[in-house]
KEKE-3310 file (N, C-alpha, C; in steps of 0.2 Angstrom, whole numbers, plus 5000, padded with zeros to 4 digits):
npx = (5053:5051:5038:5032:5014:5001:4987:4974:4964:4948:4939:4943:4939:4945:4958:4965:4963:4945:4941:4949:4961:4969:4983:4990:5005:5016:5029:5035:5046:5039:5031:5017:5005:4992:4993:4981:4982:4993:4998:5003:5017:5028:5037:5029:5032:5020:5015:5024:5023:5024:5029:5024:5011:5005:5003:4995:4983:4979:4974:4964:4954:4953:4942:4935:4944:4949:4948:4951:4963:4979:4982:4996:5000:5003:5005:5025:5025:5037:5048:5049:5051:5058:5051:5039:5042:5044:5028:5023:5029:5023:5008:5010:5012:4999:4993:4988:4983:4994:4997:5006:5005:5011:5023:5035:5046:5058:5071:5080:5089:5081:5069:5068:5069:5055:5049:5049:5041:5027:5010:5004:5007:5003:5005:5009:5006:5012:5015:5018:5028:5044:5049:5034:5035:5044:5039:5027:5030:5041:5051:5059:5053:5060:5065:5051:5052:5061:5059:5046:5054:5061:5051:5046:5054:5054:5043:5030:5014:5006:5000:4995:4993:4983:4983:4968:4970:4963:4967:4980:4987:4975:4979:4977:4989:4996:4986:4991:5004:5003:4998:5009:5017:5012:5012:5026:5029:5024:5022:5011:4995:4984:4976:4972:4963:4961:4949:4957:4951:4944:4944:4954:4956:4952:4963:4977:4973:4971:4983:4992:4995:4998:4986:4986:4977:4967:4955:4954:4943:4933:4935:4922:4912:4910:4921:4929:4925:4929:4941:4943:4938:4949:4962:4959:4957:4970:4976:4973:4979:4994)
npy = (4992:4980:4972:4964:4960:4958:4960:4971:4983:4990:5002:5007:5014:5017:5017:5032:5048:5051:5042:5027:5018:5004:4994:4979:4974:4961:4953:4954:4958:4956:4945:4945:4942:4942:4945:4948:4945:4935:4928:4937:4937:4931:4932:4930:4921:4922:4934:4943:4960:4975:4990:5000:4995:4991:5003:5009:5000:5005:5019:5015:5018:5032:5041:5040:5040:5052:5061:5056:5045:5034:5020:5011:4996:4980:4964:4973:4986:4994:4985:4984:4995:5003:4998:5003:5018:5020:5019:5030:5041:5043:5042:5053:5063:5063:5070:5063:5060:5050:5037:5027:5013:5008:4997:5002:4995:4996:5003:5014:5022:5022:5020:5031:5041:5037:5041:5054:5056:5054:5057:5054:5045:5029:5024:5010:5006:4995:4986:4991:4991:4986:4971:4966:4970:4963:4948:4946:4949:4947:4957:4971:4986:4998:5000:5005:5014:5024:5024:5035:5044:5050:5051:5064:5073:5075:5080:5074:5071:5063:5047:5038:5021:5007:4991:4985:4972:4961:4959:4959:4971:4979:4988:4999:5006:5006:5015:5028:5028:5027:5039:5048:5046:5053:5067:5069:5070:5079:5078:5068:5068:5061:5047:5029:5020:5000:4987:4970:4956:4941:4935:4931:4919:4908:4910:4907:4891:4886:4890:4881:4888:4889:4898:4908:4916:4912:4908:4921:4932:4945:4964:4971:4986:4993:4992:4998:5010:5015:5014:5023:5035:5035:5035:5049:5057:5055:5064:5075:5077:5088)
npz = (4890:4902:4914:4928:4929:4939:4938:4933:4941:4935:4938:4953:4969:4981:4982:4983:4978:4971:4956:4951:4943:4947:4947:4950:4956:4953:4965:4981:4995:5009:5020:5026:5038:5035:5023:5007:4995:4992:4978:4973:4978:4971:4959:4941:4924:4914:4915:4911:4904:4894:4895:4888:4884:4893:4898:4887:4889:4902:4898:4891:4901:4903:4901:4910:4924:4923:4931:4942:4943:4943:4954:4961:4965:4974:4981:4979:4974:4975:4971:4958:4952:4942:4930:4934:4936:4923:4917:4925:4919:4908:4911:4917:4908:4902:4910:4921:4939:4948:4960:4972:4982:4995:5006:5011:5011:5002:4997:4985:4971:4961:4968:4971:4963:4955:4966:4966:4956:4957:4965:4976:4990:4999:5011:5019:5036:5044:5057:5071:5081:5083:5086:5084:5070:5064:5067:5062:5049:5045:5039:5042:5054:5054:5043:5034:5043:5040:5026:5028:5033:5022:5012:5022:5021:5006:5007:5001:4996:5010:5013:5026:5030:5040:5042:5054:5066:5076:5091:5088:5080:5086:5096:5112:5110:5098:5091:5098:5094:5080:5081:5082:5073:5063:5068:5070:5057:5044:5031:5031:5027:5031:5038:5036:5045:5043:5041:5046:5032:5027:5016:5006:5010:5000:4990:4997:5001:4986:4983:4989:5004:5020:5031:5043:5050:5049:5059:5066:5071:5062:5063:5071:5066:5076:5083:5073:5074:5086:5086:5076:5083:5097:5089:5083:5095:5099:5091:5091:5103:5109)
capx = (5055:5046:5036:5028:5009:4999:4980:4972:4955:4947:4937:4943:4937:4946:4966:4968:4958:4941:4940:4956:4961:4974:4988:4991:5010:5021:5035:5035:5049:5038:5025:5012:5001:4983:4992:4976:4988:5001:4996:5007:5023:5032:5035:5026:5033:5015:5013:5026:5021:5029:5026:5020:5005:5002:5000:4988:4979:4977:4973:4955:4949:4955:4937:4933:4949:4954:4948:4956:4970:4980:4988:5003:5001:5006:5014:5026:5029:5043:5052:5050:5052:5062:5045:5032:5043:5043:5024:5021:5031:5019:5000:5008:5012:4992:4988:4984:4988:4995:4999:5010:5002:5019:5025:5040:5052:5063:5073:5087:5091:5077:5061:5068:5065:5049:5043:5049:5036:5021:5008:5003:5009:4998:5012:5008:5012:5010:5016:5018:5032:5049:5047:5027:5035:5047:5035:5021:5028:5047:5054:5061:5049:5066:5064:5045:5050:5067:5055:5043:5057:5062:5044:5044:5060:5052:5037:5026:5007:5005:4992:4996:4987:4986:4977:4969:4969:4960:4971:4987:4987:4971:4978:4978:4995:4994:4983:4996:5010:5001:4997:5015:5018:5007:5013:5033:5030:5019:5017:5005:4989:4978:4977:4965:4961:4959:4947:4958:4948:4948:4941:4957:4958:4953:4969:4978:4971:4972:4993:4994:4998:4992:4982:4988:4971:4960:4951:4954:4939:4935:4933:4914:4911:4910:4927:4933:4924:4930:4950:4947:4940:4955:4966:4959:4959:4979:4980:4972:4983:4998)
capy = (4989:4974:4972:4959:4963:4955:4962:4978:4984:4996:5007:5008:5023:5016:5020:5036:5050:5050:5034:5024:5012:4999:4989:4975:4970:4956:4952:4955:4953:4954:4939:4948:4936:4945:4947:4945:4945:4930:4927:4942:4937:4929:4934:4925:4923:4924:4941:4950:4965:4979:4997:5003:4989:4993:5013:5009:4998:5011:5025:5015:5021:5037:5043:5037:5042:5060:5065:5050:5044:5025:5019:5005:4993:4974:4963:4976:4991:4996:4981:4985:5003:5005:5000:5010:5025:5023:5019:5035:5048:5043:5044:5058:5067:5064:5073:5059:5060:5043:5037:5023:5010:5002:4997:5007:4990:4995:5010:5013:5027:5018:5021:5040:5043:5037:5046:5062:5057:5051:5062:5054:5041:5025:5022:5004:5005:4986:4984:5000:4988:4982:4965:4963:4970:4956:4942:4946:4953:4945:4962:4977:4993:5004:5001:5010:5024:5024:5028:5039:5050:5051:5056:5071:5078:5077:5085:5071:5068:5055:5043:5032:5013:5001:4989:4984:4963:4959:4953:4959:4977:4985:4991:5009:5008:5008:5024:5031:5026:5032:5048:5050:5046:5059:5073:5070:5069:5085:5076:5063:5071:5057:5038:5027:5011:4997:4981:4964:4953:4933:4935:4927:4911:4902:4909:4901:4887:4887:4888:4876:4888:4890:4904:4909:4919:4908:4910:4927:4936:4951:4967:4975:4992:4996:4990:5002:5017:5016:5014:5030:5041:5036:5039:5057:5060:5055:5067:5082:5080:5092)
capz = (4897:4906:4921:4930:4930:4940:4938:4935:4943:4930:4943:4961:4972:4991:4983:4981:4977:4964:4953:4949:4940:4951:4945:4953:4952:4956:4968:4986:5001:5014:5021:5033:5040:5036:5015:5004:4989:4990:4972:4969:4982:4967:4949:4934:4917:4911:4915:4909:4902:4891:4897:4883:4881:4901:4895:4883:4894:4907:4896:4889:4904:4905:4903:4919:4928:4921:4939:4948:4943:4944:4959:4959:4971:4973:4978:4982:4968:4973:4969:4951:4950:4936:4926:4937:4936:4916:4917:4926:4917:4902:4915:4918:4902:4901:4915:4927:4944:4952:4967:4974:4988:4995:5015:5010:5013:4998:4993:4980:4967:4958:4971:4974:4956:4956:4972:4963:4948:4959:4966:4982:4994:5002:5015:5024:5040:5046:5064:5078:5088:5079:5087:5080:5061:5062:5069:5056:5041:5041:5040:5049:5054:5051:5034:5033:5045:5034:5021:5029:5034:5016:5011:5024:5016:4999:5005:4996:5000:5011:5019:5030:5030:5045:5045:5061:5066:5081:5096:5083:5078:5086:5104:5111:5110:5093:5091:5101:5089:5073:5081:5084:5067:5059:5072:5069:5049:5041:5024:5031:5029:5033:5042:5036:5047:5037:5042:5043:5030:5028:5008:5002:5012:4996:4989:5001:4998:4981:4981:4996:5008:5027:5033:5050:5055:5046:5065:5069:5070:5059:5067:5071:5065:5083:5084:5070:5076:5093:5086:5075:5089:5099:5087:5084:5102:5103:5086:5094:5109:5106)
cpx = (5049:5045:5032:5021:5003:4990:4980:4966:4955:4943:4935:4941:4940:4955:4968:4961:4957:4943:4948:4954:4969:4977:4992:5000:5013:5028:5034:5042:5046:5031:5022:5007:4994:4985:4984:4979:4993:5000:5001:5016:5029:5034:5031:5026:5029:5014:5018:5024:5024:5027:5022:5012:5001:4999:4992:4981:4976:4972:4966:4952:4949:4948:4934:4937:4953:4951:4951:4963:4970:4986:4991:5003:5002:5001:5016:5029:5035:5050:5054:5050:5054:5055:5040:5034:5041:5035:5019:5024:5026:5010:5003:5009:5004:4988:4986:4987:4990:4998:5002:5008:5007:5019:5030:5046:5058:5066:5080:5086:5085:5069:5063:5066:5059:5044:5043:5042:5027:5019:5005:5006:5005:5005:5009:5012:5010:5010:5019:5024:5038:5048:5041:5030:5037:5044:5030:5022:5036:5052:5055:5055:5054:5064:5059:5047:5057:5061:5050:5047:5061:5055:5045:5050:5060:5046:5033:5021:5008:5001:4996:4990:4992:4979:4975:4965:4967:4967:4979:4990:4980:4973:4979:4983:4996:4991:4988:5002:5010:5002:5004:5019:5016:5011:5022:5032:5025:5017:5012:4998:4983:4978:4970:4968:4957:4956:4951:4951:4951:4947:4948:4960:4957:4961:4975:4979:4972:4982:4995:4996:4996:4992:4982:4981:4964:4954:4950:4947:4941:4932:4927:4915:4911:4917:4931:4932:4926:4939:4950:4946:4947:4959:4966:4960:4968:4980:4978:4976:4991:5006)
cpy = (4985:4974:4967:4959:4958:4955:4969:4977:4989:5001:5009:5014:5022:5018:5026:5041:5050:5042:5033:5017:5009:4996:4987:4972:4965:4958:4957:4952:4952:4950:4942:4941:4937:4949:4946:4943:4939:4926:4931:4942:4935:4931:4929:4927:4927:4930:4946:4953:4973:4985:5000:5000:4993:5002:5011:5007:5002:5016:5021:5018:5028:5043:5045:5040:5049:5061:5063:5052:5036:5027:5011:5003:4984:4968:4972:4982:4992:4991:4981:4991:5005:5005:5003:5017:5027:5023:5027:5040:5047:5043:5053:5064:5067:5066:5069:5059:5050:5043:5031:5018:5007:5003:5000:5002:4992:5003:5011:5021:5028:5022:5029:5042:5044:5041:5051:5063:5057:5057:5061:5048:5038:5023:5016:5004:4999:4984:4990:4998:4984:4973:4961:4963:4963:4948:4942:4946:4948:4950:4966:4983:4998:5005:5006:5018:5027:5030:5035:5045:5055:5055:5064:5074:5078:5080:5081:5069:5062:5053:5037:5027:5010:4997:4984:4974:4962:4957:4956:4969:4981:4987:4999:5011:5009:5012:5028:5031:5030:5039:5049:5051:5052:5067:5074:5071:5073:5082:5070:5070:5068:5051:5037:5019:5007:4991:4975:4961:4947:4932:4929:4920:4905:4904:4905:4892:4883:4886:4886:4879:4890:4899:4905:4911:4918:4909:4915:4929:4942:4957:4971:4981:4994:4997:4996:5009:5019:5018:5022:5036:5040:5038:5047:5059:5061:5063:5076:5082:5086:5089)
cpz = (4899:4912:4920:4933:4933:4936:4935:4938:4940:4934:4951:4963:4981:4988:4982:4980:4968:4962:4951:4946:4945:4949:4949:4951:4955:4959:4976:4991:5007:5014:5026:5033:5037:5025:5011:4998:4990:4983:4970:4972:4978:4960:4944:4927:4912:4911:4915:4904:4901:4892:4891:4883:4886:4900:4895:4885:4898:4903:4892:4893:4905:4904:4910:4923:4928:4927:4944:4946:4943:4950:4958:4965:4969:4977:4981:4977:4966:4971:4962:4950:4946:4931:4927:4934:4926:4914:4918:4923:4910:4903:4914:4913:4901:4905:4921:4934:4944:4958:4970:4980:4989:5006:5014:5013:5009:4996:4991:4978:4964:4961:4972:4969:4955:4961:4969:4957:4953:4963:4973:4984:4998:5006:5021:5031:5045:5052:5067:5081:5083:5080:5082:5071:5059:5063:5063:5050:5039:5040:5046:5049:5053:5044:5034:5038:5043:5029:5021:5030:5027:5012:5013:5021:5012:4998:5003:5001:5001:5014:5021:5033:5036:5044:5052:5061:5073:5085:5093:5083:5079:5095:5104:5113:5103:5089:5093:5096:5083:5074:5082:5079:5064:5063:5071:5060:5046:5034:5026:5032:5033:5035:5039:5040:5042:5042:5040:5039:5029:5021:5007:5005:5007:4992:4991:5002:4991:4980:4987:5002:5015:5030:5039:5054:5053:5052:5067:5067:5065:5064:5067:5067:5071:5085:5080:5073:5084:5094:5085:5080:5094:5096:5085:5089:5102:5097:5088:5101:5106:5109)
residu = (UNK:UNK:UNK:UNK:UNK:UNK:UNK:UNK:UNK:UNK:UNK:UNK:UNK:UNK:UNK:UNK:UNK:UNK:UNK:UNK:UNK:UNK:UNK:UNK:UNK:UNK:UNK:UNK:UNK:UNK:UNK:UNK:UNK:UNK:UNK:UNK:UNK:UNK:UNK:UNK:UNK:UNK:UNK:UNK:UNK:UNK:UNK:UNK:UNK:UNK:UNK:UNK:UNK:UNK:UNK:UNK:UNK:UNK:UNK:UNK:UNK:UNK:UNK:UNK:UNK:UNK:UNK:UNK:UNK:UNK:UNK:UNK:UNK:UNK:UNK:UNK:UNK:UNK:UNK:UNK:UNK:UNK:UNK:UNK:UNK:UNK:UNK:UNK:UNK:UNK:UNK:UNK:UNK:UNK:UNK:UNK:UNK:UNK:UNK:UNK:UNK:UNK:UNK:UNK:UNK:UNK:UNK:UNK:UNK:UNK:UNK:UNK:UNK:UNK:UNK:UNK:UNK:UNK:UNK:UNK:UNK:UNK:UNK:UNK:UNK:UNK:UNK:UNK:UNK:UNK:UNK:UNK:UNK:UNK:UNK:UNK:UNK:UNK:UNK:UNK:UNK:UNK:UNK:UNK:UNK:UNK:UNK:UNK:UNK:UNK:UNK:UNK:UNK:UNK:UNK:UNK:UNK:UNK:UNK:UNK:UNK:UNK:UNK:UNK:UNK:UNK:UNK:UNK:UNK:UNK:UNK:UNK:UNK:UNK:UNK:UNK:UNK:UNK:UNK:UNK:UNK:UNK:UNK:UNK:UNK:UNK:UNK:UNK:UNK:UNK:UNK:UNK:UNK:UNK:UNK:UNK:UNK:UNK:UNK:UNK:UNK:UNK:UNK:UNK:UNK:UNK:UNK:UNK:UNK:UNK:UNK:UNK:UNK:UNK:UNK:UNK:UNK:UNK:UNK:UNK:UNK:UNK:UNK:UNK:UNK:UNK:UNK:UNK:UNK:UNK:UNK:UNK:UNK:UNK:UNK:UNK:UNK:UNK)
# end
């Protein structure tokens, strides 16, 4: 089987736990404003790539990663499930964990498989207000909490990502939302607030296309640490 592979990165340490290795894939349906990746939104013949090669690949570093693992992120994984899920039943015949980094837009027979094989879940959760999903991303937030509610009925370790955009997705309604999140759904173990960054404004650039927040500021450190104490506050409310 074939897949459309965009990147790897040979030794991440922010997806997932311990060191990883990252496989970057192609094809996405959704357009968020603040993507760093629109590099990845489309297929490229250039990079199909045959599961087996993709193992092989993986498994050079498998020095480095017998403690990690790989996670499968994009572009949007699950769009091509059918070759993640063959990718992982063959990490995992060697012991590896892996983990899935997806907004959970998509689900079939296909991704339910897959989540059966996968060992944790990076669950994107984009925009806290249906309106904002649909204005930012082009999608529905049903979908993601379609998905999340799928997770908590398979039990599967989950983190839930947001990331927070100045003026966009950092209010303390927002905090509140998350927490409400984490408290109706027991497989989230964890939230990580994520720093909008502008890094891929030359990509943009680069494939003609405009960058909505080319001005948005980035947000301080003061800024993060003040989101995650509220958030803990809403999470230790009861």
């Amino acid at each position: 089987m074939k897949g459309y592979v965009h990147s790897l990165q040979s030794l991440g340490t922010v997806d997932g736990p311990g060191v990883r290795s990252v496989v970057f894939l192609e094809g996405c349906p959704l357009r968020c404003v603040y993507c760093q990746n629109p590099d990845t939104w489309e297929f490229d013949t250039a990079h199909l790539t045959e599961a087996d090669d993709l193992v092989k690949r993986l498994l050079r570093f498998y020095p480095f990663i017998k403690n990690g693992g790989v996670t499968f992120s994009g572009g949007e994984p699950c769009v091509q499930a059918e070759f993640v899920l063959e990718v992982t039943k063959a990490l995992k015949k060697q012991g590896l964990h892996v983990a899935l980094d997806t907004s959970g837009c998509v689900w079939n027979e296909a991704v339910e498989r897959l989540l059966e094989q996968v060992d944790l879940v990076l669950l994107d959760v984009k925009m806290l207000r249906e309106e904002d999903y649909r204005k930012f991303t082009g999608a529905s937030l049903a979908d993601t909490l379609f998905f999340l509610n799928k997770l908590s009925e398979m039990q599967k370790d989950t983190r839930i990502r947001h990331v927070v955009v100045p003026g966009i997705s950092n209010g303390e309604e927002d905090m509140a939302a998350l927490a409400r999140l984490v408290r109706e759904h027991p497989c989230v173990k964890k939230v990580e607030l994520l720093p909008f960054r502008n890094l891929c404004i030359e990509k943009y650039e680069m494939l003609g296309l405009p960058f909505s927040l080319k001005d948005t500021p980035l947000p301080s450190e003061e800024d993060m640490r003040r989101l995650e104490k509220l958030l803990d506050g809403y999470l230790q409310k009861t």
